[in-house]
C-alpha positions as CSV (number, residue, x, y, z in Angstrom):
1,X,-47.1,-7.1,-13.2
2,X,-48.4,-10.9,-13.6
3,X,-49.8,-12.4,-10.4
4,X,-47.1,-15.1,-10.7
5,X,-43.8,-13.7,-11.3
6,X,-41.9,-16.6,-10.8
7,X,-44.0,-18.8,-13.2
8,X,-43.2,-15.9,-15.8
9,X,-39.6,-15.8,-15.1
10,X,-39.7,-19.9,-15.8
11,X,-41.3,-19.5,-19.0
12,X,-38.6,-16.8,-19.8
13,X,-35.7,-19.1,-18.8
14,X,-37.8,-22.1,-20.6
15,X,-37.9,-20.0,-24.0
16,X,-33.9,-18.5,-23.1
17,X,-33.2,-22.4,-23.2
18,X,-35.0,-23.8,-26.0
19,X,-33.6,-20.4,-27.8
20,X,-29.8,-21.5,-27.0
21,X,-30.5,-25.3,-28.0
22,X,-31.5,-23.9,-31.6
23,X,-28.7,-21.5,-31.5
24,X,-26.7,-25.1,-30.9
25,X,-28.3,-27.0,-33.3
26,X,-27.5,-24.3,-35.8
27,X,-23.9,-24.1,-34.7
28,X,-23.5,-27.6,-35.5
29,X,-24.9,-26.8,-39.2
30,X,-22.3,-25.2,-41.6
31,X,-23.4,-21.7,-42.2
32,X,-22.3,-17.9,-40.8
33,X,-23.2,-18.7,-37.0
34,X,-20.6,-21.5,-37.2
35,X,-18.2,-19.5,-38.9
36,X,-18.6,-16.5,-35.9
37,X,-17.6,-19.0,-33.4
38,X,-14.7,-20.5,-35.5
39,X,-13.6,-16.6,-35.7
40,X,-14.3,-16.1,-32.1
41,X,-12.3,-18.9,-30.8
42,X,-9.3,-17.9,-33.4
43,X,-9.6,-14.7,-32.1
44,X,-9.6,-15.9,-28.4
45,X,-6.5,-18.4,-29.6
46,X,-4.7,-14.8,-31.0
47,X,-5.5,-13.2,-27.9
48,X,-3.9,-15.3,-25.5
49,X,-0.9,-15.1,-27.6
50,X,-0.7,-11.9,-27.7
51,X,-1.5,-11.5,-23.7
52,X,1.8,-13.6,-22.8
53,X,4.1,-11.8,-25.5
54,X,3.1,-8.7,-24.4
55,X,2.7,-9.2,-20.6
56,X,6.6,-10.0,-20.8
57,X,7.8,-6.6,-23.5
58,X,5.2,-4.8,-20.6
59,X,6.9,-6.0,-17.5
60,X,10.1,-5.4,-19.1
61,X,9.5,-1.6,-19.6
62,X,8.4,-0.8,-16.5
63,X,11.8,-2.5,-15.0
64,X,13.2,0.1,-17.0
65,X,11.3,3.4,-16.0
66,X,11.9,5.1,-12.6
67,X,10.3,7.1,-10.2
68,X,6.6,5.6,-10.9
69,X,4.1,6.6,-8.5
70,X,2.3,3.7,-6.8
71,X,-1.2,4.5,-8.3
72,X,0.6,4.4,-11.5
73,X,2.1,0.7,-10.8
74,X,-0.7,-0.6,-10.1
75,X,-2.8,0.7,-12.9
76,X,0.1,-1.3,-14.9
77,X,-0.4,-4.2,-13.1
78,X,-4.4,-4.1,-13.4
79,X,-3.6,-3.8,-17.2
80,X,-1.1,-6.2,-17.7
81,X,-3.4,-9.2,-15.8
82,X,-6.0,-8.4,-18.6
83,X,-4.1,-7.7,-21.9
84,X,-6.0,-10.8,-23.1
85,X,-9.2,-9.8,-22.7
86,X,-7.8,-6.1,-23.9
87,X,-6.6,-8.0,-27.2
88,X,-9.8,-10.2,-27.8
89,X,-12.2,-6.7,-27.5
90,X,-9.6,-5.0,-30.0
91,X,-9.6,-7.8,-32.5
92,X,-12.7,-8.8,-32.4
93,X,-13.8,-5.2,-32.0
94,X,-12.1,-4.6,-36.0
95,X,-13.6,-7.6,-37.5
96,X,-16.8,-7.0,-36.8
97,X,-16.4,-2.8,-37.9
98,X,-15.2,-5.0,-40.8
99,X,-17.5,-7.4,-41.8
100,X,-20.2,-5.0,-41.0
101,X,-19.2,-3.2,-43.9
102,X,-18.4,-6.0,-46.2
103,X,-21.1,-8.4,-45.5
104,X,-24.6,-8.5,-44.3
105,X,-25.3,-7.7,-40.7
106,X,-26.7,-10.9,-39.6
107,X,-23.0,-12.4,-40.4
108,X,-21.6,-10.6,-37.6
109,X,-23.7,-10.4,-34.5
110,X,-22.1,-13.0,-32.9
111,X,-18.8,-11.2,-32.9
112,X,-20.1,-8.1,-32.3
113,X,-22.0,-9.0,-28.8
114,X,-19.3,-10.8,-27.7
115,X,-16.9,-7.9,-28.6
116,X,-19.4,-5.9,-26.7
117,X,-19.2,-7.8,-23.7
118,X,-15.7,-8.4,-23.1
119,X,-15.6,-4.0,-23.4
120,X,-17.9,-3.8,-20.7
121,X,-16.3,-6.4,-18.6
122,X,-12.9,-4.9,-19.0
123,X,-14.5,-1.2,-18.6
124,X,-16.3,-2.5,-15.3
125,X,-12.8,-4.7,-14.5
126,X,-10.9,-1.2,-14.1
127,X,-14.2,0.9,-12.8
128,X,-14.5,-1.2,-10.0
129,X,-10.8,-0.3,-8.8
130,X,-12.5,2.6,-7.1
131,X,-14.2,0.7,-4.3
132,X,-11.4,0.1,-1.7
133,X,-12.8,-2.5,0.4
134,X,-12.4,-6.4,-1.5
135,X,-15.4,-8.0,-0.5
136,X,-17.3,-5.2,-1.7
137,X,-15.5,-4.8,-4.7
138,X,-15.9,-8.4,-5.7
139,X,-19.7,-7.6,-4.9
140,X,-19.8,-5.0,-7.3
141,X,-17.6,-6.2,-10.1
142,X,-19.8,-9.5,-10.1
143,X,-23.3,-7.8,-9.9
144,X,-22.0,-5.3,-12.9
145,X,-21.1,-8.4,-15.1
146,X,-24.4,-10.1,-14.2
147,X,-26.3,-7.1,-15.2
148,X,-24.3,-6.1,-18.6
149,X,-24.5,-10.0,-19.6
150,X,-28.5,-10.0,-18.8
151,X,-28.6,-6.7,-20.6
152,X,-27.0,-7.8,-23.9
153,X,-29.3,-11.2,-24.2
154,X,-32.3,-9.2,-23.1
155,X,-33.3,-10.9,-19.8
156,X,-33.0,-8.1,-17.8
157,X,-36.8,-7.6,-16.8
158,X,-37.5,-11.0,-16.7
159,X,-34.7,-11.3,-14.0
160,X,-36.0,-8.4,-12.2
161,X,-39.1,-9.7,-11.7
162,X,-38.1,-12.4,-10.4
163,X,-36.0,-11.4,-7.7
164,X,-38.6,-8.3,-6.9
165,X,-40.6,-11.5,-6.2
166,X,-38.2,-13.0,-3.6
167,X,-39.4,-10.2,-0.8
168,X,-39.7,-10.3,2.9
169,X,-42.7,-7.8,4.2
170,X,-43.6,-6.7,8.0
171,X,-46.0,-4.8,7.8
172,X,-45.7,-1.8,5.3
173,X,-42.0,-2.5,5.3
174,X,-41.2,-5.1,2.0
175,X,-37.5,-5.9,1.2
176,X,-37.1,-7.6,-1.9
177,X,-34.1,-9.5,-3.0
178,X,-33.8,-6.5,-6.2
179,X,-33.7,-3.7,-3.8
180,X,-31.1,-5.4,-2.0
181,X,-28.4,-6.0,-4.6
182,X,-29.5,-2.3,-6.5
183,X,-28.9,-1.2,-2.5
184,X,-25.7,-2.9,-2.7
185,X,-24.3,-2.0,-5.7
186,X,-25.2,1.8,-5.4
187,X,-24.2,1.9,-2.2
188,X,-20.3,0.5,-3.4
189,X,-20.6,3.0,-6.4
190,X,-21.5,5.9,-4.1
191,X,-18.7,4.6,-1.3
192,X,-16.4,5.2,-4.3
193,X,-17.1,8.4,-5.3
194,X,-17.2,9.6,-1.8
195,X,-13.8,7.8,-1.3
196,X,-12.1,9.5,-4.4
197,X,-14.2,13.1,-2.8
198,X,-12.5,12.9,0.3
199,X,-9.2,12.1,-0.8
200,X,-8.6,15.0,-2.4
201,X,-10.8,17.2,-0.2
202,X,-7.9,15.8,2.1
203,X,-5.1,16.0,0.3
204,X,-6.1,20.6,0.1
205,X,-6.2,19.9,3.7
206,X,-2.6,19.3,4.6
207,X,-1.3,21.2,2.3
208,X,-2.6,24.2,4.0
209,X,-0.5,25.3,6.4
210,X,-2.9,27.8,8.1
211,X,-4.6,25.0,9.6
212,X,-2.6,23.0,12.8
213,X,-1.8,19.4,12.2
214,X,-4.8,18.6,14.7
215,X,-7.4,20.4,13.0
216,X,-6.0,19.1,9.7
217,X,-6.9,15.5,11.4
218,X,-10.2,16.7,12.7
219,X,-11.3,18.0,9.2
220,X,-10.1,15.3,7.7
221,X,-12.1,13.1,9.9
222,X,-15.3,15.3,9.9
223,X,-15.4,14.8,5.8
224,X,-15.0,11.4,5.8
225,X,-17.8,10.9,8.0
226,X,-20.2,13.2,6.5
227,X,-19.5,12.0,3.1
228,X,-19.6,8.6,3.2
229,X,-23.1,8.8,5.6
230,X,-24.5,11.1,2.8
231,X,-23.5,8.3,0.3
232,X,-24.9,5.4,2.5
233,X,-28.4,7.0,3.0
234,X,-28.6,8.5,-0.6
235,X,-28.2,4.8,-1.9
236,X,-30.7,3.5,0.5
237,X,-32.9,6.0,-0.7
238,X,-32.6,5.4,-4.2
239,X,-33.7,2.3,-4.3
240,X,-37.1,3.2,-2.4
241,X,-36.0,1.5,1.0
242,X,-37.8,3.7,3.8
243,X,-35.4,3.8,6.7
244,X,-38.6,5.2,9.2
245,X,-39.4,1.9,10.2
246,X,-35.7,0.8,11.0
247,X,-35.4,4.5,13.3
248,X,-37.0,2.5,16.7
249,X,-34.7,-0.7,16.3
250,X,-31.8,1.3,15.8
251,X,-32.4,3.3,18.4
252,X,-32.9,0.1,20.4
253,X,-29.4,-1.3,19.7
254,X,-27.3,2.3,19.9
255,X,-28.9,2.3,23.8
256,X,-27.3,-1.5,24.1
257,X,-24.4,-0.7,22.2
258,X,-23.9,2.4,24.7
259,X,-23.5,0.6,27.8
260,X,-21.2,-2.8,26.0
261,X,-19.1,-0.2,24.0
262,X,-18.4,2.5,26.8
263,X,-15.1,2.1,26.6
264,X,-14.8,2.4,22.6
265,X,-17.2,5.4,23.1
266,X,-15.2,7.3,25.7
267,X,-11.9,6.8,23.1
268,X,-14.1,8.2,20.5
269,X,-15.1,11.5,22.6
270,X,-11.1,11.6,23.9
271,X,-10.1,11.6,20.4
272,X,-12.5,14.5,19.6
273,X,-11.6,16.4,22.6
274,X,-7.2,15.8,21.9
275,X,-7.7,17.1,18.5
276,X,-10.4,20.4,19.4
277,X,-7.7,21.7,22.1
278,X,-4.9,20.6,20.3
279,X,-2.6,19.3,23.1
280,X,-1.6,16.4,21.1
281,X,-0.9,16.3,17.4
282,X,1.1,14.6,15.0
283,X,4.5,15.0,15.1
284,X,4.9,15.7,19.0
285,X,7.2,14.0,21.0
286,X,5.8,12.8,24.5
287,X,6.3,10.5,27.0
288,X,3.9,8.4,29.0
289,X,5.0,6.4,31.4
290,X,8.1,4.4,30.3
291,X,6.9,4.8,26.7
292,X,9.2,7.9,24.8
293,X,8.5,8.4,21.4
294,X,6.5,10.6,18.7
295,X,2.9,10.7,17.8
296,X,2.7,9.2,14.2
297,X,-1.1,8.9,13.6
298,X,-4.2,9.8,15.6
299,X,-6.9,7.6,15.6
300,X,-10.4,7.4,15.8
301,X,-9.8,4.9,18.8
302,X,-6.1,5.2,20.0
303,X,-2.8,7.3,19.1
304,X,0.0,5.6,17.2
305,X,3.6,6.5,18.9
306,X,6.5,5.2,17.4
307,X,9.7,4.9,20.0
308,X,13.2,5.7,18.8
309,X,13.9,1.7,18.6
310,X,11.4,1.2,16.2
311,X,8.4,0.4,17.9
312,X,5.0,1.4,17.7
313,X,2.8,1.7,20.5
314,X,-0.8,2.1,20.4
315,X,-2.3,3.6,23.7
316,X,-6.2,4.6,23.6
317,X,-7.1,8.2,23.1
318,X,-8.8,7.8,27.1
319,X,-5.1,7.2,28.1
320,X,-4.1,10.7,26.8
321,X,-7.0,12.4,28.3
322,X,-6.8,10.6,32.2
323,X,-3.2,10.3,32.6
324,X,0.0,12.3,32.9
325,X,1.3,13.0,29.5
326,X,5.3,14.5,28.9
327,X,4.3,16.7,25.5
328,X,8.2,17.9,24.9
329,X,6.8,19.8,22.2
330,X,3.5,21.2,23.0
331,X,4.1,25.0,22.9
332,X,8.0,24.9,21.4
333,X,10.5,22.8,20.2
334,X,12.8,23.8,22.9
335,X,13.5,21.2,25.4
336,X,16.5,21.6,28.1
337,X,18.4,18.4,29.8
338,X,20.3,18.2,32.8
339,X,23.4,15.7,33.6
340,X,25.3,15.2,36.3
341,X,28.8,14.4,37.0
342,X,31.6,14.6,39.4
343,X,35.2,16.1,39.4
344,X,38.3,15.0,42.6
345,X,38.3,17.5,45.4
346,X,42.0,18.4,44.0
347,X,40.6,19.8,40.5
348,X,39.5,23.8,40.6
349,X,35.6,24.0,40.5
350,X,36.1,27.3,38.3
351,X,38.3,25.5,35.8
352,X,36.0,22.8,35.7
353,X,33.1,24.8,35.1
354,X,34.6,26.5,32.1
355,X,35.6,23.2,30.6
356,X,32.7,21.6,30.9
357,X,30.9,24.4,29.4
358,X,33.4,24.7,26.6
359,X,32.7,21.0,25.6
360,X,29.0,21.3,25.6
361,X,28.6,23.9,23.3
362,X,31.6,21.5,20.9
363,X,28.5,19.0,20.8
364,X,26.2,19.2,17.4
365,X,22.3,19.7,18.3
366,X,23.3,21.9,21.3
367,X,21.7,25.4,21.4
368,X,24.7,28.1,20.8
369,X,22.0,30.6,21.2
370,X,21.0,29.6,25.0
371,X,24.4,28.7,26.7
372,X,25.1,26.4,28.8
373,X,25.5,26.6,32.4
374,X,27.4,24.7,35.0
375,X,26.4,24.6,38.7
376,X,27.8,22.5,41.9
377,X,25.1,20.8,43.2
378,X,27.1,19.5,46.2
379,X,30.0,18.1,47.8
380,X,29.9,14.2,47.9
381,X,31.7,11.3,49.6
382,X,34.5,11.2,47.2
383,X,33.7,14.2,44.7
384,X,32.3,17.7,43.8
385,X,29.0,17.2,42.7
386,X,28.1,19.0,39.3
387,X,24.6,19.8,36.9
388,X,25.3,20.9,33.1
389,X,22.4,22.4,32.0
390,X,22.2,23.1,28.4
391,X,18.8,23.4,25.3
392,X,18.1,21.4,22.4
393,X,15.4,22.3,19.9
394,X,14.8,18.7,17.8
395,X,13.4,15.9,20.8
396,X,12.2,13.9,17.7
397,X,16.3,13.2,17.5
398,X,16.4,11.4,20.2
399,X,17.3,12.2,24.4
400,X,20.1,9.1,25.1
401,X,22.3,10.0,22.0
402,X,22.3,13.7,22.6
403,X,23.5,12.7,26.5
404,X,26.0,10.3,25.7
405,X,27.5,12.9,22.7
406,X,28.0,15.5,26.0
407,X,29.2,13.1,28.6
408,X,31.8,12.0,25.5
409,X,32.8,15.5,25.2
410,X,33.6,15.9,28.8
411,X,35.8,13.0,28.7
412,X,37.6,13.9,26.1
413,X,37.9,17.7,27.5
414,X,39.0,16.3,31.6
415,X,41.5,14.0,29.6
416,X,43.3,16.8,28.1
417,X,43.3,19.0,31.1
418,X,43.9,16.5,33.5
419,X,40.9,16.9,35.5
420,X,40.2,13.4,37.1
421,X,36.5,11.7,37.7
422,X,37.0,10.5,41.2
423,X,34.9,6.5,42.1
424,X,34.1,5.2,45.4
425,X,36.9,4.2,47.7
426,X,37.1,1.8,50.2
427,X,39.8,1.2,53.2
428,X,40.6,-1.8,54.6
429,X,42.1,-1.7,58.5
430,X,44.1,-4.3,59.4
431,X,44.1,-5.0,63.4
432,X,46.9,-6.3,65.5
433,X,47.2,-10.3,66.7
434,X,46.3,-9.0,70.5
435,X,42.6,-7.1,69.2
436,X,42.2,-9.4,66.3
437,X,42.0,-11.9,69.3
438,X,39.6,-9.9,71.5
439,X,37.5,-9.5,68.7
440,X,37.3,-13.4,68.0
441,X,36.4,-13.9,72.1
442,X,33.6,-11.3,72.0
443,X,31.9,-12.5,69.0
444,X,32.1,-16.5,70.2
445,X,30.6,-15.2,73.6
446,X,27.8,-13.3,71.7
C-alpha cells in the first residue's frame, strides 16, 4: 500500500476525469462512440414508452385476477415501478448481442456496460426487497449501486483505499470508514437471510399442533433472537472488526442500562415466565380489572387484548405476572354464568323454576349437555328472589349478549304463562285534618 493513499486516490480521480473529458471530446466527434449514445438515448426514449403502455395493460390485469396473495402484489408493484428500466436492459441488452456479432467489438461497449449496469441495478432493485427495515434497505440498495458502478469503470480499489484511509485508531482498535459500510452492508444482507430463515422456521412452528400456542410464541421468539445475533456478529466478524475491545464498554452500559430500564427488564423476564408456564396464551379470554377481552398477541414487552368493542389494550407483561388475572379459558373452554331475577309472591316457585329452565336451554350457545339449574336465593321486599345457573363453552363470543339472549327468553316464556316480574312499591298515607294539624304544631315547635 502507498504511504499516501489519499494522494493516490486523487491521482486516480485526476486520470478518471481527464479520461471522461476525452471520452467527451470524442462524443462530440462523429464516429461509433457518438453513435452508442444516439442508440442509448433512443433506446432510453423507447423505454419510457414502453414503461407507461405497459404499466397501464399491467395494472389492468391484475384488476382482473383474484385471490392474489399479498407477497404476490407487491412483487407486481415492485415490477411495474421499474418496467422502464426492465425495457432499457432488454433492448439494449439485444443490440448489443447484436452488433457484437455484426460489427467490431469496440462499436458496442458503450451499450453493452450500460446494458450491464441497468441489470445489476434492477437485480439489486428487487434483491434488496429482502431487508425489511427502510433505512437499512435504502443503505444497502445505495451502497450495492455504488459498488456495481465503481466495479464496471474499474475504480473499485482505488475507492477502497481511500476510505480504508479514513480510519479512527485507539490503541490496537482501528475503524476505518471501508470496514464500516462492508460492516453495514453484510450486516443488512445477513439480517435478510436470517429474516427469510426465521420466517419459515416460524411458519413449521404453528402449524404444529403438538406444540401449545405459548410455546409456539416462545420458539418463535427464541429463533429470532438467536438468528439474527448469529447474523450480526458473523457480519462484524467478516469484515475483521474485533469486538474484544468493545466487551468492557458494553459491559459498562448493560450495568447503566440495568438500573434506567428495570421496568422494560422485568416485562422482558414476565414475558418469559407467561409463556414457560403457560397461563396465558393467545387466544384466551381474560379479564383484568374492568378490561374483558382476548389475548391477540404476546409481546416481548406487553400483551395485546382486544375487547369485544373493538379495542385493543396493551397492558405490560409485569401486569399479568403481579396482578389478579380472570383466565376464562386457562384449563377449559367451559365457563358458567349466573343471573338473577324475581317472580310476584302469587306465581308458583316450582312452575317458575321449570319455565325458566325451559327457556334457557331455548337459547343458542347454551350447554344442552350441562343443564341448567334454577335456585331461590331468597324472599325479597316485593318478590321471590331467583339464580339461573347455566354453561357456555365459547367466552371469545362474548358474556353481555349471551345474558341479555336468556333474560329475553324469560320474558318471552313469563309472558306466555302469565308469570308476572313484580317492581318496588310504594304507599302513600293520607292523615286526617285533626293529626295533619298536630303534625304541623310539633314540627314548628321543633
Amino acid at each position: 500500500m502507498s504511504p499516501d493513499p489519499f494522494a493516490d486516490f486523487v491521482a486516480s480521480l485526476q486520470a478518471f476525469i481527464a479520461g471522461g473529458l476525452n471520452l467527451a471530446h470524442s462524443l462530440m466527434q462523429p464516429g461509433w462512440r457518438q453513435y452508442q449514445i444516439i442508440i442509448l438515448i433512443l433506446v432510453a426514449v423507447l423505454s419510457w414508452g414502453l414503461h407507461h403502455m405497459s404499466s397501464n395493460w399491467v395494472q389492468s390485469w391484475v384488476r382482473s385476477q383474484e385471490g392474489w396473495a399479498k407477497w404476490q402484489l407487491r412483487m407486481i408493484v415492485q415490477i411495474k415501478r421499474r418496467l422502464g428500466l426492465i425495457w432499457f436492459v432488454l433492448i439494449s441488452g439485444a443490440i448489443y448481442l447484436v452488433m457484437q456479432n455484426i460489427t467490431w467489438p469496440s462499436r458496442s461497449y458503450l451499450i453493452g456496460i450500460f446494458s450491464t449496469l441497468a441489470a445489476i441495478w434492477v437485480c439489486i432493485a428487487f434483491a434488496t426487497r429482502l431487508v425489511r427495515n427502510r433505512p437499512m434497505r435504502r443503505l444497502v440498495t445505495w451502497a450495492l449501486w455504488i459498488y456495481a458502478t465503481l466495479n464496471s469503470l474499474n475504480l473499485v480499489d482505488d475507492v477502497s483505499v481511500f476510505l480504508d484511509s479514513l480510519a479512527v485508531t485507539i490503541g490496537e482498535f482501528r475503524l476505518s470508514a471501508l470496514t464500516v459500510l462492508t460492516a453495514v452492508v453484510a450486516i443488512g444482507l445477513l439480517f435478510a437471510i436470517a429474516r427469510i430463515v426465521s420466517q419459515t422456521t416460524a411458519a413449521t412452528i404453528r402449524k404444529n399442533e403438538d406444540i401449545s400456542p405459548s410455546m409456539q410464541v416462545l420458539a418463535v421468539k427464541g429463533v429470532q433472537i438467536t438468528l439474527y445475533g448469529i447474523a450480526f456478529f458473523v457480519g462484524v466478524k467478516s469484515v475483521g472488526i474485533d469486538l474484544t475491545g468493545l466487551a468492557v464498554l458494553s459491559g459498562a452500559i448493560g450495568v447503566g442500562l440495568g438500573f434506567g430500564l428495570q421496568k422494560v427488564v422485568s416485562n422482558l423476564v414476565s414475558g418469559v415466565i407467561i409463556l414457560l408456564d403457560k397461563s396465558i396464551k393467545p387466544g384466551d379470554v381474560i379479564s383484568l380489572g374492568e378490561t374483558f377481552g382476548w389475548i391477540q398477541t404476546l409481546g416481548a414487552r406487553y400483551a395485546s387484548v382486544v375487547t369485544r368493542d373493538g379495542k385493543e389494550y396493551l397492558i405490560p407483561n409485569e401486569d399479568l405476572i403481579t396482578g389478579q388475572v380472570v383466565n376464562w379459558s386457562h384449563s377449559d373452554d367451559f365457563v358458567r354464568l349466573d343471573i338473577y331475577f324475581g317472580t310476584a309472591y302469587d306465581d308458583d316457585p316450582h312452575l317458575v323454576r321449570k319455565l325458566a329452565v325451559d327457556a334457557c336451554q331455548g337459547v343458542n350457545r347454551v350447554l344442552q349437555g350441562r343443564a341448567p339449574v334454577c335456585h331461590i336465593v331468597g324472599f325479597g321486599d316485593s318478590s321471590v328472589d331467583y339464580i339461573l345457573r347455566f354453561w357456555i363453552r365459547d367466552p371469545t363470543g362474548g358474556l353481555t349478549n349471551i345474558r341479555g339472549n336468556v333474560y329475553l327468553a324469560l320474558w318471552d316464556t313469563f309472558k306466555e304463562n302469565g308469570i308476572s316480574i313484580p317492581f318496588p312499591q310504594r304507599e302513600v298515607k293520607m292523615l286526617p285534618d285533626s293529626q295533619l294539624a298536630l303534625h304541623r304544631a310539633k314540627r314548628d315547635e321543633s
